[in-house]
C-alpha positions in Angstrom: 217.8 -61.1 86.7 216.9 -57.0 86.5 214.8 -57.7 89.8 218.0 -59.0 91.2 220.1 -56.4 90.7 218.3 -54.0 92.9 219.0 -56.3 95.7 222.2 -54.3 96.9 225.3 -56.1 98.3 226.4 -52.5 100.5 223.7 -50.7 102.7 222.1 -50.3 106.2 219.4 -53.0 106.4 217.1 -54.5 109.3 216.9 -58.6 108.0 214.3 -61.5 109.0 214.6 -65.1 108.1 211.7 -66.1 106.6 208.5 -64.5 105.6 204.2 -63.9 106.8 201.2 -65.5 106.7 196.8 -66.0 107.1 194.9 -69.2 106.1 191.6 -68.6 104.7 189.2 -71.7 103.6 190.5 -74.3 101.0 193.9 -73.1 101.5 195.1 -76.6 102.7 194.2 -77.9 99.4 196.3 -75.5 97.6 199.4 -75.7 99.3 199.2 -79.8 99.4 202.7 -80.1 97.7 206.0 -79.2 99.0 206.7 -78.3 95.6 203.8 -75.2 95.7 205.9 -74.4 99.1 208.9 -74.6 97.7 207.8 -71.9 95.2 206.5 -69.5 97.4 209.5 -69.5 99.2 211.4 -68.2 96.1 209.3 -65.7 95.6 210.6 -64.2 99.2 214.0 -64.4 97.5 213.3 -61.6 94.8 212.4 -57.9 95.4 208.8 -57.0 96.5 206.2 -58.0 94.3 202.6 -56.3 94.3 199.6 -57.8 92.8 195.9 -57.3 93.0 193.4 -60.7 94.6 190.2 -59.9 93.6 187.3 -62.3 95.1 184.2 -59.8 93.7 181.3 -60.4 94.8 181.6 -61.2 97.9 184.4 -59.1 98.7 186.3 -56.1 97.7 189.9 -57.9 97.4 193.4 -57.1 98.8 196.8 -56.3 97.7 199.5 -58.9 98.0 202.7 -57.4 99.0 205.1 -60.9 98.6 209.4 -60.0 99.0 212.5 -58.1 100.1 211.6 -54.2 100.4 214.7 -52.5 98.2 215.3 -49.0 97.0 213.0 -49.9 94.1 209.6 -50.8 96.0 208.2 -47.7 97.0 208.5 -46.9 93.2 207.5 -50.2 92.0 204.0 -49.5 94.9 203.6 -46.4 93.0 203.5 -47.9 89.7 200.9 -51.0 90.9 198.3 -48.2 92.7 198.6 -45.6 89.4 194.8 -45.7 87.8 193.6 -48.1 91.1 190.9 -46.9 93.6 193.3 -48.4 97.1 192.2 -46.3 99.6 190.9 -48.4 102.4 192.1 -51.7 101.2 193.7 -54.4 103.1 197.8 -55.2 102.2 199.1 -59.1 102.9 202.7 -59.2 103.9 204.5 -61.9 103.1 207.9 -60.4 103.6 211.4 -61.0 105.5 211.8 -57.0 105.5 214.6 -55.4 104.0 215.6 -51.8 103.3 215.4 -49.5 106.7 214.5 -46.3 105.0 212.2 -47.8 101.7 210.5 -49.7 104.2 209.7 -46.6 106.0 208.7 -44.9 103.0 206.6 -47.2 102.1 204.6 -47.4 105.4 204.0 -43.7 105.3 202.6 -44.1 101.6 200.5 -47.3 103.4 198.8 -44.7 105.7 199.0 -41.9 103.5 196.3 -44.2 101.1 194.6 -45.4 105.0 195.4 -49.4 104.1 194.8 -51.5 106.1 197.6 -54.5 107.0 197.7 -58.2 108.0 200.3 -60.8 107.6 199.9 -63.9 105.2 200.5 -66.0 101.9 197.8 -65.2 99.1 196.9 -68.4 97.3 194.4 -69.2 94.6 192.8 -72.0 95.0 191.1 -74.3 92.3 188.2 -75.6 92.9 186.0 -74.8 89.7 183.4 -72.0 89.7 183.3 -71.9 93.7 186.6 -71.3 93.9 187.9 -68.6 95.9 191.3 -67.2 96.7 192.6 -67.5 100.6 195.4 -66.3 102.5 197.4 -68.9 104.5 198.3 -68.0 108.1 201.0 -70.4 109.4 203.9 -67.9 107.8 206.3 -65.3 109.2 206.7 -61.3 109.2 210.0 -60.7 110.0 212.1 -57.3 110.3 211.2 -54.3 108.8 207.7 -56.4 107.5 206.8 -55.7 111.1 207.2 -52.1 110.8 205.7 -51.5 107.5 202.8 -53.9 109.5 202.9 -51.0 111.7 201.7 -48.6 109.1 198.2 -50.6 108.9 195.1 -47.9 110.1 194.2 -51.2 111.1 196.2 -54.1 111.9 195.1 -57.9 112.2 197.7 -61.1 112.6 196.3 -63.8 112.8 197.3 -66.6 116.3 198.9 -69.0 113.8 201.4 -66.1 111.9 204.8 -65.7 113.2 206.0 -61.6 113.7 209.6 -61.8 114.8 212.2 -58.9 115.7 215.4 -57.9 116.1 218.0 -55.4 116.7 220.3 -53.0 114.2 223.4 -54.5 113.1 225.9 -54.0 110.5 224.9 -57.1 107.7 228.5 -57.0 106.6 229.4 -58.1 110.4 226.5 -60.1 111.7 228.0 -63.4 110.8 230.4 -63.0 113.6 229.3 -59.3 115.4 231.2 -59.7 118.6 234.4 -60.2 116.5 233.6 -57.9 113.9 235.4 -54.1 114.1 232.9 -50.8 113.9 234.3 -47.1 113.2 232.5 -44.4 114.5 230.9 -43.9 111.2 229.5 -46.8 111.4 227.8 -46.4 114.8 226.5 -42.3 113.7 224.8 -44.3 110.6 223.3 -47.1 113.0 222.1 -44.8 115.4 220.6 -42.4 112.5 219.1 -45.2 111.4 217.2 -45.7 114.8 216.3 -42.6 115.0 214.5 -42.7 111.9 212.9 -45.7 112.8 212.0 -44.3 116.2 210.1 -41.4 114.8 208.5 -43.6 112.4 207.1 -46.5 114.8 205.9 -43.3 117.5 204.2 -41.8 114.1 202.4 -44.8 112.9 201.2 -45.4 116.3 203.4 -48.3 117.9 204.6 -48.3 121.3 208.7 -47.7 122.5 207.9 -51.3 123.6 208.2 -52.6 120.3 211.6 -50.6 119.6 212.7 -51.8 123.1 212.3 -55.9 122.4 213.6 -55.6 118.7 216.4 -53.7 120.0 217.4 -55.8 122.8 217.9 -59.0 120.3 221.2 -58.9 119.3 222.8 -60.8 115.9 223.8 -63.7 117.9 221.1 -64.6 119.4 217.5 -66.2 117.8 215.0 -63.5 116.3 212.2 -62.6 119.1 208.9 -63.8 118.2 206.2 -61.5 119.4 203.3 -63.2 121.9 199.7 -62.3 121.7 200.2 -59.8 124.9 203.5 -58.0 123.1 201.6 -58.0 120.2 198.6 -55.8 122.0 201.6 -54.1 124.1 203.9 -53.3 121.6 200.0 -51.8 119.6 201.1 -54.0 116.3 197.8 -55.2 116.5 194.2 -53.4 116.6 191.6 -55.8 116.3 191.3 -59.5 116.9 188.9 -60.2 114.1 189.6 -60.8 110.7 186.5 -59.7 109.5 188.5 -55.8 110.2 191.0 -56.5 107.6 189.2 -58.9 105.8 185.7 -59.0 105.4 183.9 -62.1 104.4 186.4 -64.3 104.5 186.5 -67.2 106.8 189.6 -68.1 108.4 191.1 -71.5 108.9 195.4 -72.8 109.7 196.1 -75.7 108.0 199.8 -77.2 108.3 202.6 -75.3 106.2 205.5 -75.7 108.2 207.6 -76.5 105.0 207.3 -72.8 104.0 209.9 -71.2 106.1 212.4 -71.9 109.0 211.2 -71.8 112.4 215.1 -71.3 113.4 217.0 -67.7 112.5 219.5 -68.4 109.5 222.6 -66.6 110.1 223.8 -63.6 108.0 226.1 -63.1 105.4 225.1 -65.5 102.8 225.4 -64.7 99.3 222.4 -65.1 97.0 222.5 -67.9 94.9 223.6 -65.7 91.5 225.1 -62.7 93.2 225.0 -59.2 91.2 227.0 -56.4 91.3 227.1 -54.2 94.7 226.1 -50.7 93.9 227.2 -48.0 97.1 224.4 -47.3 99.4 223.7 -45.6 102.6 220.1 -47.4 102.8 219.5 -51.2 103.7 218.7 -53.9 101.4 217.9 -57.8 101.8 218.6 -60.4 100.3 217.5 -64.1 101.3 219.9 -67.0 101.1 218.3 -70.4 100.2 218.0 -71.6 103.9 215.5 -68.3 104.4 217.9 -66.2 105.8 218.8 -62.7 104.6 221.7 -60.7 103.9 223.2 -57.5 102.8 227.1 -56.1 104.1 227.2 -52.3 104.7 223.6 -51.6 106.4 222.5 -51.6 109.8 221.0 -54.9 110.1 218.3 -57.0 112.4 219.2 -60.8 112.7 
């Protein structure tokens, strides 16, 4: 419930639908219920989460970065990497996006620490003393996951992962934008908000194509799901081999369509135990049971 109430109700925010993913071996065994699914979805309802997956000795490990980015993450990254040597290591994002300008300042501290990113679901699986963790690729990077994707020194998603845009749109309105009315307040903080996000994509290395497809994808229409060659044009992603990001790890896609929509969800639906709105000028996300996400008073992505 104290997670919760960082999820603010009134702010600027860029949304997905569902969240990412990268299948390494014996993941098919571990995600062989709906039920294990259905859990991992929830945890893309709550603020970011960051835990360590160690698989010593074959391999260093990687940070699993599982939620909605809020006001609180960047603090909350700080508070996981205090007395931990992270320089170098590899981030999973399993994410719908979330707050514009935390997301942002989280991808700076990313490449401030030279981490390296790919998209995907961390799992454990049990298989006695063999047993080794994996990361399942049949998932979704959505939003502002993209962009803190971006901050990667290295970036690697996998053919079977799902990185989707969209364009910046009031949260509050997207349910029905082309009905909706906007002051001119509310167009100078859109526009700030793009040119933050601007700076930050030219900064971390991405291409203006990247800005221009999420941009041109308005709230009533389907989020854009980014092919192999907007992937390489848009500069998202920097090597084609796992083995960058991931060393040591073999790779494989097993089915896990249960784990989040392939469709958009629309905006503006409240999260199953609402808390109190606090006033912001930043975004925030919060996903609705069907996968979607939500937050009024931010400028928004569908």
């Amino acid at each position: 419930m104290t997670l919760l109430k960082s999820l603010n109700l009134r702010g600027w925010l860029l949304v997905g639908t569902a969240a990412c993913g990268v299948v390494l071996a014996g993941a098919v065994a571990t995600f062989g219920s709906s039920a294990r699914a259905g859990a991992a979805l929830e945890e893309r309802k709550l603020p970011m989460k960051f835990s360590w997956v160690a698989c010593e000795p074959k391999c260093r490990g990687w940070i699993s970065a599982v939620g909605i980015i809020t006001a609180d993450t960047p603090k909350d990254f700080e508070e996981f990497s205090r007395g931990r040597q992270l320089g170098g290591a590899t981030v999973v994002l399993d994410s719908s996006g979330g707050s514009v300008n935390d997301a942002i300042a989280l991808g700076r501290r990313f490449r401030s620490l030279g981490l390296l990113t790919t998209v995907g679901i961390s799992v454990q699986n049990r298989g006695g003393q063999s047993a080794r963790p994996a990361v399942a690729s049949e998932a979704y990077c959505e939003s502002m996951c993209v962009f803190v994707l971006l901050a990667g020194k290295k970036r690697y998603v996998p053919e079977t992962a799902h990185v989707r845009v969209h364009q910046i749109w009031m949260g509050d309105r997207a349910d029905d934008a082309k009905a909706a009315s906007y002051s001119a307040q509310d167009l100078m903080i859109v526009e700030r908000d793009i040119g933050r996000l601007a700076k930050y994509t030219f900064d971390m290395g991405g291409a203006g194509d990247l800005l221009s497809l999420a941009l041109s994808v308005p709230p009533w229409e389907d989020l854009h799901e980014l092919d192999a060659g907007e992937l390489k044009l848009t500069n998202i992603v920097t090597t084609d081999l796992v083995a960058d990001v991931l060393p040591h790890v073999d790779v494989s896609a097993p089915a896990m369509a249960e784990l989040a929509p392939k469709t958009q969800a629309r905006f503006g639906a409240e999260p199953e135990q609402p808390q109190p709105a606090k006033s912001t000028k930043t975004a925030e996300a919060l996903v609705p049971p069907t996968g979607g996400v939500a937050t009024p008073g931010t400028a928004s992505q569908k």
